[in-house]
Steps between C-alpha positions, in 0.01 A plus 500: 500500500403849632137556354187316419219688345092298467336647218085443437619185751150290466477167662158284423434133639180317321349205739157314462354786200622793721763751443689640825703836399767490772692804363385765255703711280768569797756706409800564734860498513767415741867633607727292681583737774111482595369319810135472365166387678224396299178496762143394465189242590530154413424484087638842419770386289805542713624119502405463093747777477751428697497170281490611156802716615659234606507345179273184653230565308421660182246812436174456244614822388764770532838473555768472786850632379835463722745775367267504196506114442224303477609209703143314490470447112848290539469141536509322833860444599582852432206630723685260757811577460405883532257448798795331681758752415265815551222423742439376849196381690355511835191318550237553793557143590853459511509184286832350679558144407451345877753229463782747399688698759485883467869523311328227240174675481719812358690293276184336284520786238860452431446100501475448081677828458890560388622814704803732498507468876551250724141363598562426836647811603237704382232332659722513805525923423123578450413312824734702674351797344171437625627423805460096511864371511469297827180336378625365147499175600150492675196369318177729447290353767790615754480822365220817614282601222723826509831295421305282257439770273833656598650200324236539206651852450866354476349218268378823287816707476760149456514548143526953504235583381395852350175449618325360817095449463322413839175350533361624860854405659355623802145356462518198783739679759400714804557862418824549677644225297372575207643914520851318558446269173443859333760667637718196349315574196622881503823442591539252190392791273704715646842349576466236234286700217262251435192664386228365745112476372288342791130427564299625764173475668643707799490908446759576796785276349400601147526885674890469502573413157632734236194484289214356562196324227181453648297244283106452432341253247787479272581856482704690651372786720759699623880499437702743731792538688511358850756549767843729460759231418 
């Protein structure tokens, strides 16, 4: 899956005779060479999108196309099916099970799934990649923040995904930590292809992506290219 394309993306949410508009008429589209960083305050839209892009939730109106298919008016198992095959995500809190050790933390997406690979070997294969292999069989609260969301990442990219979508994966680690968890982001989009679309609140780290969104009361206010890749 190489593109993804929001057109007149609106995204409502009614609560207690109030009506929030948390996107409006957003229109954007999305290569899978890209390392993209969507920036702005709290309430701008940026996590809304990142969601509806992700095929978690649907849009009050507009579309989201992958390749020009409209994944989102299919019914739920195929939205599953194609968020597992297509899309991974990192979360701001790393959302590790704490009982599992790191190799089984990686594993949970592939759990319910049948594969063309051998499970265990892959999981084994991304941890090395993020540079983890001597801590697979350590639990999360033996691991640094850093490594916790290094094993997040590996949980992300298990299944190959086109796409990686990060939710602040830098958001509760100390900035030198956090510029390594990008750089591991960059190098995935560039050695692996994954197209990478992460959220921001920090302008330096957004500063080094390819192209960078800056957000503002469900709009979008800029959209221009960042860094040189």
């Amino acid at each position: 899956m190489n593109h993804i394309e929001c057109k007149y993306l609106t995204k409502e949410y009614e609560g207690d005779g109030t009506k929030t508009v948390a996107l409006n008429n957003i229109n954007l589209s999305f290569n899978k060479g890209e390392l993209t960083a969507i920036i702005g305050p709290s309430g701008s839209g940026k996590s809304t999108l990142l969601s509806l892009i992700g095929t978690l939730d649907k849009p009050s109106k507009g579309t989201v196309t992958y390749d020009d298919e409209e994944i989102l008016k299919e019914g739920k198992n195929k939205i599953a099916d194609f968020r597992f095959q297509e899309i991974g995500f990192i979360f701001q809190q790393f959302h590790l099970l704490p009982t599992l050790t790191a190799l089984e933390n990686v594993l949970t997406p592939l759990f319910s799934r049948k594969v063309p690979y051998n499970k265990l070997e892959r999981a084994k294969e991304v941890l090395k990649q993020v540079g983890l292999v001597d801590k697979m069989n350590a639990l999360p609260s033996q691991l640094s923040g850093g490594q916790q969301q290094r094993v997040a990442i590996a949980r992300a990219i298990v299944h190959k995904p086109s796409w990686l979508l990060a939710e602040e994966p830098t958001g509760n680690l100390d900035i030198e930590t956090g510029e390594r968890i990008y750089d591991l982001l960059k190098e995935l989009n560039e050695q692996v292809g994954c197209g990478v679309l992460f959220v921001t609140h920090d302008p330096a780290l957004a500063a080094k992506a390819n192209r960078i969104i800056s957000m503002k009361d469900g709009a979008v206010l800029s959209d221009k290219e960042g860094a040189t890749p």
